[in-house]
N, C-alpha and C positions, 0 to 999 in steps of 0.2 A: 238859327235852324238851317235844314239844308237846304238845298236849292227851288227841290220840288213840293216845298212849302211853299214858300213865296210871302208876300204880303197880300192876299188874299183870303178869305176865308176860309176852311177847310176842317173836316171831321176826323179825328184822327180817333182808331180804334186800338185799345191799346190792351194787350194781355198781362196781367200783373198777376204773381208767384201764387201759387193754389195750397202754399203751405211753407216752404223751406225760400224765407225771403235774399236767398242767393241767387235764385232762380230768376231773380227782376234784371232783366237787359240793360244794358249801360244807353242802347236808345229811347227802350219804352221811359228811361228814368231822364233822360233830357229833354224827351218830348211834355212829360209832364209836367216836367219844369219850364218849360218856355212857354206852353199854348197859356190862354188866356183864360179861360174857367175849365173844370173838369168835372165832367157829368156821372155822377157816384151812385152804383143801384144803395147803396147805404154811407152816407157820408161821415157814420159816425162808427161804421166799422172800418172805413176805407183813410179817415184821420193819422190813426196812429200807426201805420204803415207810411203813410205820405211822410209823417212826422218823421220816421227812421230813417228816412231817404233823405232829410232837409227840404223837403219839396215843400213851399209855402201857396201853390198856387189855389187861387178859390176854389171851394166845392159849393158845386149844387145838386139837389135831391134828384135823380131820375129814375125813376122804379117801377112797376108795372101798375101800381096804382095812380100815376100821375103821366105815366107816357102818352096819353092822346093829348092828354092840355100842354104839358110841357111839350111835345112836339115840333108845335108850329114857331113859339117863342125860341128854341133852340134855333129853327133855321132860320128864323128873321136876325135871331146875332149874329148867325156867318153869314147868311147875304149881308149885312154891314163890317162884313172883313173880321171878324172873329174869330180866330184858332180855339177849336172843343175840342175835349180828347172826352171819348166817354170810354168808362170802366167798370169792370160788374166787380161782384162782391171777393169774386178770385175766378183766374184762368183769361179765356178768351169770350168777352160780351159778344153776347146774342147766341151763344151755345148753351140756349136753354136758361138765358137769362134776357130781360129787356133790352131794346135795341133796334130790331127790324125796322119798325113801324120810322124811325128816325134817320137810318140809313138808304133806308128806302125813298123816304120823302129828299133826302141831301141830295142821292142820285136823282130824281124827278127835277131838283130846281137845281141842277148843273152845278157843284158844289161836290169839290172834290172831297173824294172818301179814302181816305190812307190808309191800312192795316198796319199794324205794328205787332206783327205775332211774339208766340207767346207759350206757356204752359197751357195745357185745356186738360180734364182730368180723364176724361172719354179717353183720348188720345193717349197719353200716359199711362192708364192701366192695360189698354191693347197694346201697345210696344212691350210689358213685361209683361205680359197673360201667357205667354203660349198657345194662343188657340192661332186659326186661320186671320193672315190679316189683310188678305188681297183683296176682298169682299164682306164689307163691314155693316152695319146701319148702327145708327144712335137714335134710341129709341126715345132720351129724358126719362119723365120720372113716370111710371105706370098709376092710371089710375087707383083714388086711394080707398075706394069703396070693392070688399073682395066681389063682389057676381061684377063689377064691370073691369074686375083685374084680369079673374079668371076668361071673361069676353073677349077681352084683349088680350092676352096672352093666344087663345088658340087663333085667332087671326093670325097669330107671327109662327105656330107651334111648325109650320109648313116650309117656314123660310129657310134657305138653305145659307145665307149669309152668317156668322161671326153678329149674333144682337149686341148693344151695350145701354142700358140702363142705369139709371141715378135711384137711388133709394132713400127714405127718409131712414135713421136708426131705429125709432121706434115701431117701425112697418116690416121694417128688414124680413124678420121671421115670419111675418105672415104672408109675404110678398115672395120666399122662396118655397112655404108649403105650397101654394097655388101655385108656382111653379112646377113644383112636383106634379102635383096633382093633374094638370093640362097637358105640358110639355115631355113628361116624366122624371121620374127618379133614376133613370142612368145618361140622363144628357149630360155629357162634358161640360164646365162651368167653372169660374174663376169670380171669387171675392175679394176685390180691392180695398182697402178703409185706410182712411187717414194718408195717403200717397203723398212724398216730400217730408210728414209730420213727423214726430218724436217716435208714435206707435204705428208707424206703417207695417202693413198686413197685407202678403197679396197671396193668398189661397186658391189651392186650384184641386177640384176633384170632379164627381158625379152632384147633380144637383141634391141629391138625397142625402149624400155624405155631409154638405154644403149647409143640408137645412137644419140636420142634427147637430151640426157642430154650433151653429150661429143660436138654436133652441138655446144650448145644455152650456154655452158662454157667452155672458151676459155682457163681457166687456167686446164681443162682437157685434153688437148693436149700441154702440157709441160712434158718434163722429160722420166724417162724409163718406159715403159709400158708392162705389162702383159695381155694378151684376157683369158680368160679361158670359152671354152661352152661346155655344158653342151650335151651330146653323143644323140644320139637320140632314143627316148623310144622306147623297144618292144612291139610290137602287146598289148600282155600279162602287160606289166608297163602302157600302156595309157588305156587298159581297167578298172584296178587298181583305175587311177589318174580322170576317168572319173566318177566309182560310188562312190570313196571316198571323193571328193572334196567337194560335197555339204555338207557333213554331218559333214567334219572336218572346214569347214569357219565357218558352225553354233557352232559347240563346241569353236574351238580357241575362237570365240569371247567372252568365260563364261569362262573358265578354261585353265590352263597354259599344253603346251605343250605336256608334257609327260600323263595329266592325258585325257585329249582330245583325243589323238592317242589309248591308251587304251580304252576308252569309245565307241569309233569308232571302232575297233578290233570287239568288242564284239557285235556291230549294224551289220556290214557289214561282217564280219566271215573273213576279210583278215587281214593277216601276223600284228600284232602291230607293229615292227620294220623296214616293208616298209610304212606303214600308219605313223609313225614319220618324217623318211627321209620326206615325203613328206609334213609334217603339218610344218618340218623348213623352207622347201621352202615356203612356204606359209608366214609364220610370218613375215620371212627374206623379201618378197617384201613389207610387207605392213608397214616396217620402212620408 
């Protein structure tokens, strides 16, 4: 191992492939193979991956059901010089998977903590979303009971950040009507499933569009899913999106993108590179 290992004990967090097993780093896969047990949110999902890699090293269970007890025993092995690598079931541990409660206790007892980044599926569906990505939050997975979805929902219905949410498949639809229904049916919004997989999906419209589509296809409620909506515009962004909209539907419809936003700049005296931002939302729905 390398340097900043050492022969000491040490936690190493390690992000493995969230679908398309190319995606596993030529580190994350040496560090798996060197440390000395690796901490599995499912050790018998996380098996036959290790097995494709020839990675032979021990699993042990760590999951949310066992992380207070298992806790302490993890760090009593690396305070006896133990290299762990903990891993969740895919992407990067402790993004809404177990984890904290262990990392937190390594840093408490002086026990170094190594990242070994990675895929995260949050992150991946915001790099190809289209929406705003300067100002983001990740929300995890929305309460699964609708009156305390809809609750939580309008708590966020104000935020003006880029939200991103995890969804169960079989929730998916009831989970974007309560979206509707709180947040609205014309909030910008993108549907990620299966990201890296065979049937990757990454859809983007109006949440209303979003919800009719995922109702009326049922092969839209399989698999992992990403929500991603779009924050909600200031005063100042909808006055924008109000006098430039007519001007830029008439342009996109003659000219490509960038020369439309420009053309549009120079009719309406606003910013070119918010008048773009918004002529790709535009284009992007009418695929």
């Amino acid at each position: 191992m390398s340097n900043n290992l050492g022969a000491q004990g040490a936690l190493f967090v390690v992000a493995t492939p969230i679908g398309n097993l190319e995606d596993m780093s030529p580190r994350a896969r040496r560090v798996l193979s060197e440390v000395d047990v690796i901490a599995a949110e499912d050790t018998r999902h996380s098996a036959p991956m290790l097995r494709h890699f020839q990675i032979s090293t021990p699993l042990t269970a760590f999951h949310e059901h066992n992380e207070q007890s298992m806790t302490p025993e993890l760090i009593r092995r690396l305070q006896g010089g133990q290299r762990i690598a903990l891993i969740s079931d895919a992407g990067t541990p402790l993004v809404n998977d177990p984890g904290f409660k262990l990392v937190r206790a390594a840093r408490a007892a002086g026990i170094s903590v190594v990242p070994v980044p990675g895929p995260c599926a949050a992150i991946v569906a915001l790099s190809a979303a289209g929406l705003p990505s300067d100002r983001f939050a990740f929300e995890g997975f929305p309460p699964a009971r609708t009156a305390a979805r809809r609750a939580y929902f309008d708590e966020l219905r104000e935020d003006t950040r880029t939200l991103i949410f995890y969804e169960s498949p079989h929730r998916v639809a009831e989970c974007l009507a309560d979206m509707v229904s709180v947040i609205g049916a014309d909030r910008e919004a993108v549907l990620a499933r299966e990201l890296t997989k065979q049937f990757e999906t990454i859809r983007a419209g109006t949440l209303g569009e979003l919800c009719e589509w995922v109702k009326n296809d049922s092969n839209q409620q399989r698999g992992e899913l990403v929500l991603l909506v779009h924050g909600k515009l200031t005063t100042f962004q909808q006055e924008i999106d109000s006098r430039s909209e007519k001007v830029l539907r008439i342009l996109l419809a003659e000219l490509p993108i960038k020369q439309a936003a420009a053309l549009a700049a120079q009719i309406t005296g606003i910013k070119k590179n918010r008048l773009y931002d918004h002529a790709l939302g535009l284009a992007e729905r009418r695929r």
